[in-house]
Structures are given as C-alpha cells and as structure tokens.
C-alpha positions as CSV (number, residue, x, y, z in Angstrom):
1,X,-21.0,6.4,5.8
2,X,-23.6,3.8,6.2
3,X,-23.6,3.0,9.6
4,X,-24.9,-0.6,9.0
5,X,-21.6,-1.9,8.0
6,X,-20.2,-4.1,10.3
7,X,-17.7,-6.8,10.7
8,X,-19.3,-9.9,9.0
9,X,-17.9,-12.9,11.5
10,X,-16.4,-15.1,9.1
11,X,-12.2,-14.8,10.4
12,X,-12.0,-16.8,13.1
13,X,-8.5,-17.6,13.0
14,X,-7.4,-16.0,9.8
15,X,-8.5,-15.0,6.3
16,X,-12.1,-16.6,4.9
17,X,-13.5,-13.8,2.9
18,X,-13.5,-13.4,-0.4
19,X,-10.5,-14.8,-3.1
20,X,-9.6,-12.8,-6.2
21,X,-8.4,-13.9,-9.9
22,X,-5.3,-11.9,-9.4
23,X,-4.1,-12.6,-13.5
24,X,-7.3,-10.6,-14.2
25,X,-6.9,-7.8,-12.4
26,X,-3.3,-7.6,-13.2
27,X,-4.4,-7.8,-16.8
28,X,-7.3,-4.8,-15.9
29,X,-4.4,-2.8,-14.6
30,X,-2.3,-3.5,-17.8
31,X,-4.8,-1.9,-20.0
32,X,-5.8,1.2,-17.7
33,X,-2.4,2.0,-17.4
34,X,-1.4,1.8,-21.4
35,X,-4.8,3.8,-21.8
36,X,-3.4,6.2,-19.9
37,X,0.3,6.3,-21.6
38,X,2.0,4.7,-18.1
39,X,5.1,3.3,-18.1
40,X,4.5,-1.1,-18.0
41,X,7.2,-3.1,-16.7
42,X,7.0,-6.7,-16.1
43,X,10.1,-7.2,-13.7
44,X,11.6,-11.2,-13.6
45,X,11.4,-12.7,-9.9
46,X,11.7,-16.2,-11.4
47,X,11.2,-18.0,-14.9
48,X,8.2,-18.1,-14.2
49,X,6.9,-15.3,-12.1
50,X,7.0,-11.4,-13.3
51,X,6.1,-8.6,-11.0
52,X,4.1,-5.9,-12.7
53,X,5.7,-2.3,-12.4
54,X,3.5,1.3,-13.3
55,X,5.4,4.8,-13.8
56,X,3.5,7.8,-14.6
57,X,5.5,11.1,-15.2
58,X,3.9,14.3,-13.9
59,X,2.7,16.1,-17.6
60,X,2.3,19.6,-15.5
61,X,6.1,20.9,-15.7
62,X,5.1,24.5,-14.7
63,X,4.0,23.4,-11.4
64,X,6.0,21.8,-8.5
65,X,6.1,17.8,-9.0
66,X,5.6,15.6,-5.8
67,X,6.8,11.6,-6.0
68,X,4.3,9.0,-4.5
69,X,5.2,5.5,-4.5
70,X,2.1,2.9,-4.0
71,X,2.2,-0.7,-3.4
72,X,-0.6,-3.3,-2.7
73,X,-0.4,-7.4,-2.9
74,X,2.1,-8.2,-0.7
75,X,0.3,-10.7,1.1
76,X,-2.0,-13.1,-0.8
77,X,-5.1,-12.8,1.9
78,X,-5.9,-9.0,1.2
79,X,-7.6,-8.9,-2.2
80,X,-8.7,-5.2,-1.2
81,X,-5.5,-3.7,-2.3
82,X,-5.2,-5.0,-6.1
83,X,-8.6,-4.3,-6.4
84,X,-8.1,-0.5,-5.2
85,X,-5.3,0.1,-7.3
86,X,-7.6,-1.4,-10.2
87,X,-10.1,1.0,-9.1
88,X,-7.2,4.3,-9.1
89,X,-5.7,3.2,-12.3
90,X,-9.1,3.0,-14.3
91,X,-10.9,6.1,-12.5
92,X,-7.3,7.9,-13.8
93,X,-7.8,10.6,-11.5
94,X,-4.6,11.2,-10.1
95,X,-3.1,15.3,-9.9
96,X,-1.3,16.3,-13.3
97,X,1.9,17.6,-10.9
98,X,2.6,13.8,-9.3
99,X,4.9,11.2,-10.5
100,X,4.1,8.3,-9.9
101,X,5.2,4.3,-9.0
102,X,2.7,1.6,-8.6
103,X,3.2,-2.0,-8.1
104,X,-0.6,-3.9,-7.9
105,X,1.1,-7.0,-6.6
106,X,3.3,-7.7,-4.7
107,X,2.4,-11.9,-4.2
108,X,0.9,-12.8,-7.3
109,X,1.4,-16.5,-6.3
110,X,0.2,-15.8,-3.1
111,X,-3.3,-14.9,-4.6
112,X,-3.5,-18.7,-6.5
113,X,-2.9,-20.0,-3.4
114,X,-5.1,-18.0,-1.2
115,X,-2.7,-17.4,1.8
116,X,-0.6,-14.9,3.1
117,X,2.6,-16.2,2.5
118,X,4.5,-17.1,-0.9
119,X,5.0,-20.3,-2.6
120,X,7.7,-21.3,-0.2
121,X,5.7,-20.2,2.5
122,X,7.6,-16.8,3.5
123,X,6.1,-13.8,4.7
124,X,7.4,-11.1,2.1
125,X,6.3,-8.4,4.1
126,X,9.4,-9.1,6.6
127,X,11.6,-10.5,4.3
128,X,13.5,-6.7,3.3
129,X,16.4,-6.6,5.8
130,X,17.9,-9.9,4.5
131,X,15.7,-11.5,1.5
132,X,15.8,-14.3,0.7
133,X,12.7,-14.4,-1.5
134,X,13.1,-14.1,-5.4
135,X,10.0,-11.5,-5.4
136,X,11.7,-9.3,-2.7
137,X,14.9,-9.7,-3.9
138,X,13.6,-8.3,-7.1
139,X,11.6,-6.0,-6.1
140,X,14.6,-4.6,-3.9
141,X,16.7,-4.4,-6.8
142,X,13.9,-2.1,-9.2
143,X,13.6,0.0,-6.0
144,X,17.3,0.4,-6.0
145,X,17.2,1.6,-9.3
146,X,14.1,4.9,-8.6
147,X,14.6,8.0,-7.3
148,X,13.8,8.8,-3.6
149,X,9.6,9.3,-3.0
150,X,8.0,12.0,-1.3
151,X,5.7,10.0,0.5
152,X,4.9,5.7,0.3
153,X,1.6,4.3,0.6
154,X,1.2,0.3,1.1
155,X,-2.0,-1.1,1.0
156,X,-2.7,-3.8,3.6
157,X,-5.9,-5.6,5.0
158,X,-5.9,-6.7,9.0
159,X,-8.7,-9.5,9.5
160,X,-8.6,-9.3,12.9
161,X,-9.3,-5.2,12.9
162,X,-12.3,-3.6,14.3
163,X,-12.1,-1.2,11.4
164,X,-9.5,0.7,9.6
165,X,-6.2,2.2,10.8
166,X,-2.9,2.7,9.4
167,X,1.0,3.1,10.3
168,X,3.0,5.7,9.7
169,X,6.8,6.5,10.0
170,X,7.3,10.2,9.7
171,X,11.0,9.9,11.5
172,X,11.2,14.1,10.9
173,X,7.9,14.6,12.2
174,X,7.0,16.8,8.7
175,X,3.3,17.7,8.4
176,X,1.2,14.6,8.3
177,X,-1.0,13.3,5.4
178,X,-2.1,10.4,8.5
179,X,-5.0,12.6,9.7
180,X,-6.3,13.6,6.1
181,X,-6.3,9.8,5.4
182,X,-8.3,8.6,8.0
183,X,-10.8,11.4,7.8
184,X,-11.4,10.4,4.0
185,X,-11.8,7.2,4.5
186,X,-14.0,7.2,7.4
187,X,-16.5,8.5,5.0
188,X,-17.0,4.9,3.3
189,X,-15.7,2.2,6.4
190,X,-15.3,2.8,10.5
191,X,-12.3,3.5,12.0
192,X,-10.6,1.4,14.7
193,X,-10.2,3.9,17.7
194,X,-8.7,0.9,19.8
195,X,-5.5,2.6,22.1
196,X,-4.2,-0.5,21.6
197,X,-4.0,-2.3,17.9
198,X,-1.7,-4.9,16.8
199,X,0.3,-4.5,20.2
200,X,1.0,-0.7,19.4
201,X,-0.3,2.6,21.1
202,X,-2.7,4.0,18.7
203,X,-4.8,7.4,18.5
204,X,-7.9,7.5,16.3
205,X,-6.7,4.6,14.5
206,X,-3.2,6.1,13.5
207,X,-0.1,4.2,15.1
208,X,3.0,6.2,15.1
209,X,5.8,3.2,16.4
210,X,8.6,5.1,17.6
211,X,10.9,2.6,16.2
212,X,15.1,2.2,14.9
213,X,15.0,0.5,11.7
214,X,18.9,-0.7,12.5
215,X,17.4,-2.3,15.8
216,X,14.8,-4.8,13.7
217,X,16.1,-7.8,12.6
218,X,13.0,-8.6,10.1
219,X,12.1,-5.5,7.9
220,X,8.3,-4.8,6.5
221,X,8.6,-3.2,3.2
222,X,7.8,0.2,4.6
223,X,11.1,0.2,6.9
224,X,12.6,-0.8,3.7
225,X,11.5,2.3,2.3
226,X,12.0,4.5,5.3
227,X,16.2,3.5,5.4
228,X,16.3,3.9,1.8
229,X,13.6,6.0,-0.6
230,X,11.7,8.3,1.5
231,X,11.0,10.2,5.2
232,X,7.4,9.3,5.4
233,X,5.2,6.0,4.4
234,X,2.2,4.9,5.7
235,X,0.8,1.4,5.5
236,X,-3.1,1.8,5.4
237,X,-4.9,-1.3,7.0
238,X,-8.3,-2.0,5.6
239,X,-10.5,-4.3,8.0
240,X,-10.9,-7.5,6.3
241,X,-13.7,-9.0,8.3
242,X,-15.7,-6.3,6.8
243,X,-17.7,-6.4,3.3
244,X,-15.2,-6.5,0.4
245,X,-16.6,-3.5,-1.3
246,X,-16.0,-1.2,1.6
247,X,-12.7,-2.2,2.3
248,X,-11.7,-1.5,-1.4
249,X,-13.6,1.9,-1.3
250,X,-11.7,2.2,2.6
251,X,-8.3,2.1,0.3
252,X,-9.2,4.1,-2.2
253,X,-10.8,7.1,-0.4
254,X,-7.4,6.3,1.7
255,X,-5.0,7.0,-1.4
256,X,-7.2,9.9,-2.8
257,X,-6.9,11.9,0.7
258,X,-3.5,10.7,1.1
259,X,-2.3,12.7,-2.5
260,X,-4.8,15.4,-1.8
261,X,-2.9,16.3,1.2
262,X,0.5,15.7,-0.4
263,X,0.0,18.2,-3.1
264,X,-1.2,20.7,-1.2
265,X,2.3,20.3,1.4
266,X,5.0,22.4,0.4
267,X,7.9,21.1,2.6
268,X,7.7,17.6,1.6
269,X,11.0,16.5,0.5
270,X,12.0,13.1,-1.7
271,X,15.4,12.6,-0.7
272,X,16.4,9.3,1.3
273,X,18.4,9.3,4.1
C-alpha cells in the first residue's frame, strides 16, 4: 500500500469530495453486464425512476454453487460503491461456481442531487422495517421475490472514518469472510483500528454489533437481509475523506477477498431464517 495516502481534509461536516454522473455509470454497468450474458432488470420505483437489477447464474454445474448478493448506491454521497461495482462488472472476474445479484444503485436520485438522502429527503438506508420510500418499497418487494444468499455485501462510504472498516452480522457465528476482507483491502487503503467507530466496539476495523433485529425500530438494509435472505452480510465502509481512487480500489479488493473466502467455505449455508 502506498503509505502516502491520507485523509485529504475536505469533510468538515459532511460529504465534499467528488460527485459522479450516476446515468453513466449505470449505462457502463448495462453494457458489462449484457457483454457478459447477465440477467438486466430495470425494476419500477416510480414513473419515473427504475432501479437497475444484475443476475448472473453460476455456468460451473459440477462444482458446489455459493449465492452472493451485492449492493452499492444507497446513499447519494458515496460515489465509491457504483464505481466499484463498475469496476467488478467490467473486469468480469467473478468464480464460475457463484450466483450472483447486484444492484449498482440503490439512490439514483440521490446522486443528481448530491446528498445522502432521496428526493423526499429520507435516508433509505433505515427505511426497511417500515418503508415508506418508493425505491425501498421496491426494492423490498424484488428481494422478496430471490432466493436466500449465502453471504451480502453492501458497499458504503463513512466521511468521517480514519480509514476503512466494515460491519458484519454473522448471528451463527459461521466462519468469517470479515478478516479476509480487511486483509485485502488493506493492501490498496488503511484500516481504521479505532476500538471505538461510529459509537460501536471495533477490532481491527471489524464491528461485530451484537444486536436483535426485532428490538430496532429503523432497519439498515443489511438487518433487512439478516431477518429475511441470509445469516451473514457485511457492510464494507470505504473512508471518504480519502482520494476517490483508493476508496474504489478499498471496495473492490473488499468484494474480491470477500468471494475468495466464500468459495473456499464449505459450511456456508443460503437459507433465511
């Protein structure tokens, strides 16, 4: 890693880093995944707003298939996560034994507007106990509609972060694709070895809330996931203050040691709860 990269001073307060043209990447992520003969869907939130849904189906029958579910674009201040699934889709260097779900974005309005929040100004990220949001309540609905995930990865960006870290729920405690993460990304971006990040208890840079989903009255989309698709999600947090660049290379050396260590797990299973 090139120790020279540092945070670069210019959150005080909240997101001013770099913006995105979110239509174009979406479009970028169109054509990889057609290249590639993926699954598109353009799901309806609103007349006017579709969500943009990937499947890939494993093409390696004779081996044992794992599910991974990724989403990015949730909140319209972290351009890092569009851009690394950009990245994933194009490089098309994914395992021939994984299925596969991607949605880029999450908040494609979000991204015009070059805030966090939607068009009505709600947080979508804690809007999946009781939605009211036309994006989450669609989104809810297609995720109704899969089959249960092995493991969830949702791409997130923390401008007030030292460096990266992530979340993860792992409820059953089954083997841990959290330590494989952070060692590949700390390759290309620090890691944020705070005990204390974002309130929680951390260990170098993984959180581990020991949390009832039930007990929370405002769900992020991976307690969503935990009650309902799959046993283990993490949500990888790529430090925003820091260079664009590394923080989408942060996200994608996050994904790539994230399935790495998925596919070589034997005991992961995809049924929810």
């Amino acid at each position: 890693m090139n120790e020279a990269v540092r945070r670069l001073g210019k959150n005080l307060g909240g997101y001013f880093g770099e913006t995105i043209d979110i239509a174009a990447i979406l479009e970028d992520c169109v054509s990889a995944a057609r290249k590639y003969n993926w699954s598109v869907e353009e799901l309806p939130a609103t007349p006017t707003l579709k969500l943009l849904m990937l499947r890939r189906v494993s093409f390696s029958p004779a081996l044992s298939a794992r599910s991974l579910y990724i989403s990015a674009g949730i909140h319209g201040d972290e351009p890092a996560g569009p851009l690394a699934v950009r990245q994933l889709l194009t490089e098309n260097l994914w395992a021939a034994h994984l299925d596969l779900w991607i949605c880029p974005c999450l908040n494609p309005v979000g991204f015009t507007l070059n805030r966090r929040t939607n068009a009505e100004g709600l947080d979508l990220n804690r809007q999946y106990r009781n939605p009211t949001a036309p994006e989450t309540k669609a989104h809810i609905a297609w995720l109704e509609g899969q089959p249960g995930f092995d493991f969830c990865l949702c791409l997130h960006e923390d401008w007030e972060s030292h460096g990266f870290y992530l979340f993860e729920v792992n409820p059953d405690e089954r083997p841990s694709c959290a330590p494989a993460i952070l060692e590949g990304v700390s390759q290309v971006c620090p890691i944020d070895r705070s005990e204390i990040i974002e309130g929680w208890e951390a260990k170098d840079g993984i959180i581990r809330p020991n949390l009832d989903p039930q007990k929370r009255p405002d769900w992020p989309e991976g307690l969503f996931l935990i009650a309902t698709k799959t046993r283990m999600s993490c949500t990888l947090e790529a430090p925003s203050d820091f260079p664009l660049p590394t923080r989408v290379a942060a996200l994608v050396a996050g994904v790539r040691a994230g399935v790495e260590a998925l596919t070589k797990t034997s005991n992961f299973n995809p049924q929810a709860p």
